[in-house]
C-alpha positions in Angstrom: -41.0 -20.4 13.8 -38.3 -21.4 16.5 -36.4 -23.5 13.8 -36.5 -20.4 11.5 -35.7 -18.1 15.1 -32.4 -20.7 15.6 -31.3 -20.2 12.0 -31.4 -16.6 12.1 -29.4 -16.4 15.7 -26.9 -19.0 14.1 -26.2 -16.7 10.7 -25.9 -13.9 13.0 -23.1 -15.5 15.2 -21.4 -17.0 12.3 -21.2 -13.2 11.0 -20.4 -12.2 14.1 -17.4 -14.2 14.9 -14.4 -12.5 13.4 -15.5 -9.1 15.7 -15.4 -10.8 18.5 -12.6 -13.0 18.2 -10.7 -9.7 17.2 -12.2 -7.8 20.5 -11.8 -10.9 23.0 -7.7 -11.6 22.1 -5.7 -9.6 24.4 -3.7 -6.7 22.6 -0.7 -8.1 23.7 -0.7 -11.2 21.4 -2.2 -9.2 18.6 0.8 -6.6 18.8 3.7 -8.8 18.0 5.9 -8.6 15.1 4.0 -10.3 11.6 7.7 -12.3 10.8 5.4 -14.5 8.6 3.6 -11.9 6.1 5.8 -9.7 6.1 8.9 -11.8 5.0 6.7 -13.2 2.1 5.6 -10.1 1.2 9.1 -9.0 0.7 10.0 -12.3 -0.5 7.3 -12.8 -3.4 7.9 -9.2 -4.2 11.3 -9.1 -4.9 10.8 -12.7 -6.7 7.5 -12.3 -8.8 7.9 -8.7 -9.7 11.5 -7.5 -9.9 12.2 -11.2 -11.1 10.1 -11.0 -14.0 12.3 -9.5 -16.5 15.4 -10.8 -15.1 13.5 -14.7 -15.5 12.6 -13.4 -19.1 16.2 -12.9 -20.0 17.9 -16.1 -19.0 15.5 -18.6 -20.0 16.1 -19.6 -23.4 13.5 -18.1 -25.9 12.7 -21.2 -27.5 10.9 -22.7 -24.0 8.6 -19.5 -24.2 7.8 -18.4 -28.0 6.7 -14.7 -28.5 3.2 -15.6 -29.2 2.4 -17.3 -26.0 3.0 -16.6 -22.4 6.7 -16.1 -20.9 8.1 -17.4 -17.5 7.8 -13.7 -16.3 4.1 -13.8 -17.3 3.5 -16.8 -14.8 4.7 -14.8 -12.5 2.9 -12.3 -12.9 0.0 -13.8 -12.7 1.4 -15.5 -9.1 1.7 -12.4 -8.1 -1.8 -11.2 -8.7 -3.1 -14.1 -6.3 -0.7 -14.3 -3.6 -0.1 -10.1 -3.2 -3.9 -9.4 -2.7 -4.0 -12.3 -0.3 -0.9 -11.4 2.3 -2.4 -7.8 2.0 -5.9 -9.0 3.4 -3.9 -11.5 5.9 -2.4 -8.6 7.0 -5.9 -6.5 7.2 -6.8 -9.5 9.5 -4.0 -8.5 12.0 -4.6 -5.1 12.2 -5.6 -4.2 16.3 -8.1 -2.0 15.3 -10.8 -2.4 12.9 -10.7 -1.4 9.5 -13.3 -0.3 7.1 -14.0 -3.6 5.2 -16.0 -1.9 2.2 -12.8 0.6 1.6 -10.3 -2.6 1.9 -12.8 -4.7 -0.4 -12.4 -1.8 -3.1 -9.0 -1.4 -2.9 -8.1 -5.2 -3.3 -10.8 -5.8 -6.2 -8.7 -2.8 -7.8 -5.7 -3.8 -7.4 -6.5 -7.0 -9.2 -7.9 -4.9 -12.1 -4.9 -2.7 -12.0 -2.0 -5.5 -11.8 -4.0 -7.4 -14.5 -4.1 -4.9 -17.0 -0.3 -4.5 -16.6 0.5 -7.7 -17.2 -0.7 -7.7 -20.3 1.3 -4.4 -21.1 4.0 -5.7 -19.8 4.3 -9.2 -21.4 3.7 -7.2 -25.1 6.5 -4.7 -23.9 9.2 -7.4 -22.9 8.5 -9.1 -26.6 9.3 -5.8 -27.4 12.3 -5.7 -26.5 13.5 -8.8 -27.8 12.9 -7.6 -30.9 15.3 -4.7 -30.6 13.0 -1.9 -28.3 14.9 0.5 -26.4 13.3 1.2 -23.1 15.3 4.4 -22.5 13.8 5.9 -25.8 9.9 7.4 -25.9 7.8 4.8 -28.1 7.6 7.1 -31.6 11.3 7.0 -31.1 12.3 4.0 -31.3 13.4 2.6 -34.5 11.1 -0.7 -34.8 8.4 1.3 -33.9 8.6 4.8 -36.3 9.1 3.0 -39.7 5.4 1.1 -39.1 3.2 1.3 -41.6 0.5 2.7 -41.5 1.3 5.0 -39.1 -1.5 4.7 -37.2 -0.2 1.6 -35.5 2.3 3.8 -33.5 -0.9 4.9 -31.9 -1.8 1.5 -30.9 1.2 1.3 -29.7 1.2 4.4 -27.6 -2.5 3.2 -26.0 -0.3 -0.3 -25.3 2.1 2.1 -23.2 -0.3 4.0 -21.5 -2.3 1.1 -20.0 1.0 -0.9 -19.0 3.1 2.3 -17.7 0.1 4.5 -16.5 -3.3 3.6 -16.1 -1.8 0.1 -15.4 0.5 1.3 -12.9 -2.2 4.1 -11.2 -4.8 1.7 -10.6 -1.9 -1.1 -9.1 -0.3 1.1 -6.4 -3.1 3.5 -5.2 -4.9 1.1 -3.9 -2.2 -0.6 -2.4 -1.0 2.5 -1.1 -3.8 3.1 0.3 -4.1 -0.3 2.0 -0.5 -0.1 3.5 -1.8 3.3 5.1 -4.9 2.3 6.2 -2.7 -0.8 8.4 -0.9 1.5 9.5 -2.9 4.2 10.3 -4.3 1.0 12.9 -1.4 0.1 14.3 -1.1 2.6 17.1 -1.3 1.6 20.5 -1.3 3.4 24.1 2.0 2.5 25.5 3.7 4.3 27.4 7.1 3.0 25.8 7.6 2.4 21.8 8.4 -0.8 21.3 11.4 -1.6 19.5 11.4 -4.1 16.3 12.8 -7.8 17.0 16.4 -8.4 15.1 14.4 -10.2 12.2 12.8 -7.4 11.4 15.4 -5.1 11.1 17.5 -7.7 8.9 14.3 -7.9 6.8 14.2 -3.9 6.4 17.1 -3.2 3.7 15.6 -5.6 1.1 11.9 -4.6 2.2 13.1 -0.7 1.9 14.9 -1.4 -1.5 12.5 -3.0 -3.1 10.2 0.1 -2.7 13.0 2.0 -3.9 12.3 -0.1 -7.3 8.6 0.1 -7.1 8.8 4.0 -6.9 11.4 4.1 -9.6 10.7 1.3 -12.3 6.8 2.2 -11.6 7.3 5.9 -12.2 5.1 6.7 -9.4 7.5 8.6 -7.0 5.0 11.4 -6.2 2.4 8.6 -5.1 5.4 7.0 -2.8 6.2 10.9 -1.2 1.9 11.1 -0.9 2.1 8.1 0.9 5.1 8.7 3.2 3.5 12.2 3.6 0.5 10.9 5.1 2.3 8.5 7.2 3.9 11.3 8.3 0.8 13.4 9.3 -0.8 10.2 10.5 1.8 9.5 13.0 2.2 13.2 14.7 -1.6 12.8 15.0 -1.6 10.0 16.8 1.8 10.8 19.0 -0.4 14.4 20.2 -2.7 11.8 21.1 -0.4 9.5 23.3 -0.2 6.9 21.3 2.6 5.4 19.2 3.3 3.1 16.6 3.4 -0.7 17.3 6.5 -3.3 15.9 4.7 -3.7 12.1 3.4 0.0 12.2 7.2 1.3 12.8 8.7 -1.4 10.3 6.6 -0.5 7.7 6.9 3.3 8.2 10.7 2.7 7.9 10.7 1.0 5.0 9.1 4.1 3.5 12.1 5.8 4.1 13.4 4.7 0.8 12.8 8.0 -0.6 16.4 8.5 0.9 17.4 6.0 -1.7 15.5 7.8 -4.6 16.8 10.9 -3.7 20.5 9.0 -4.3 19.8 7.7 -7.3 17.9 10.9 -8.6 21.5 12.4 -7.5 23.4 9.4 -9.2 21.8 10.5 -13.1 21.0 13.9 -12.7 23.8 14.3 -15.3 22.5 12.1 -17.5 21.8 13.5 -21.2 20.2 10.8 -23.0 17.6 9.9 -19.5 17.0 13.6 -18.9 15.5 14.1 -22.5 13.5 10.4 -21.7 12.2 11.7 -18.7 11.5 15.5 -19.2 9.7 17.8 -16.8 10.1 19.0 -12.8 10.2 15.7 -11.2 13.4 13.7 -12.8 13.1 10.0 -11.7 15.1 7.6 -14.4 13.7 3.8 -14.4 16.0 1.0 -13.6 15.4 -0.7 -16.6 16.1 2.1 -19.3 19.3 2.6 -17.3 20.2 -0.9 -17.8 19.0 -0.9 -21.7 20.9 2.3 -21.8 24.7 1.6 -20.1 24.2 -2.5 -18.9 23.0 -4.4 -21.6 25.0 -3.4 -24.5 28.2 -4.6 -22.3 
């Protein structure tokens, strides 16, 4: 009975650690600026996912044959691992405590999610070596309307709709939703904001571009203004409260600001005949990449 008594009080302080770890470190040292996750966040984001196509052009096509996977595909799938685990590092450092079950979810989705576009993805990019314009809807491009049967364009349309939408929905809600729940934690009582070190506002342009590419290339603007939104709300909550925003918590919110830079480049092709009739309806956001198959890539 005592042996079975001392394993029990043993599990129980093994589970018990991380909480009080978390409520023994003084707030001070768990308020300074995350240099480390938050560079190789924007890092391995601006290398693993807006370097995929760009690494699928200029390698030779020959070192990665259409029926197996491409450079951009490794990638990919590095990005699958090492996003999910800087996003529950950075869980870790949050002063408060989070809800774990809502983080666990979130993370297991956006696994699911990211994988499921990767597959979209790699098929689309072979795609377009093959002659697929990006800035045309799928029935309307000409490899794809002269297949027989016909009934393959509808495979092909499913193929679309799990890389550009359901594969894109179940990617950036849940990370949405884990950048808000950080933030939503990173409040503190005092009396004076503090200000970000000078690394981190060097490391805000490319953090704050790159989400200007995630909201346009992933066609989820209306997510991205969601997200901000509650940020927003969020934030005069807290301030009513007394509290304000620590280093991460005000670098992250700024970096949301990129709608500014959607807003430019909404501006920049509202004109645009041959995008507007791509991308029809009230909220006009062009993708990077059918502006580049459009007006880059035949020059």
């Amino acid at each position: 009975v005592k042996r079975r008594e001392q394993g029990a009080n043993r599990e129980i302080a093994f589970l018990g650690t991380p909480v009080s770890l978390k409520e023994n470190v003084p707030q001070q040292k768990r308020n300074h600026f995350h240099l480390d996750l938050w560079f190789w966040l924007t890092l391995q984001n601006w290398v693993l996912d807006f370097g995929r196509p760009i690494v699928m052009i200029i390698l030779p096509l020959k070192w990665f044959p259409l029926n197996k996977p491409s450079a951009g595909d490794y990638f990919h799938m590095a990005y699958n691992v090492i996003t999910p685990f800087l996003m529950l590092k950075l869980i870790e450092r949050s002063p408060k405590a989070l809800p774990r079950s809502a983080v666990y979810i979130c993370i297991i989705t956006f696994v699911m999610g990211a994988s499921i576009h990767l597959v979209g993805d790699s098929i689309n990019h072979r795609l377009i070596l093959s002659g697929y314009q990006l800035h045309l809807s799928v029935r309307e491009n000409p490899i794809i309307k002269n297949l027989q049967p016909a009934t393959l364009i509808d495979s092909f349309e499913l193929l679309y709709f799990y890389d550009e939408q359901l594969g894109h929905l179940m990617w950036y809600i849940p990370f949405f939703i884990v950048l808000t729940l950080y933030f939503s934690g990173s409040f503190t009582k005092a009396k004076k904001q503090e200000s970000m070190p000078i690394s981190g506002w060097l490391l805000l342009g490319p953090s704050a571009l790159y989400y200007w590419y995630l909201a346009t290339e992933g066609q989820i603007t209306e997510l991205f203004f969601l997200t901000f939104l509650a940020m927003v709300t969020i934030l005069i909550s807290k301030r009513r409260r007394g509290l304000r925003p620590d280093q991460n918590g005000s670098f992250l919110f700024c970096s949301f600001a990129a709608l500014l830079l959607v807003a430019l480049w909404v501006a920049y092709l509202w004109n645009d005949p041959v995008l507007r009739e791509k991308y029809p309806g009230l909220l006009y956001v062009p993708e990077p990449w059918s502006y580049y198959t459009l007006h880059i890539s035949k020059k």
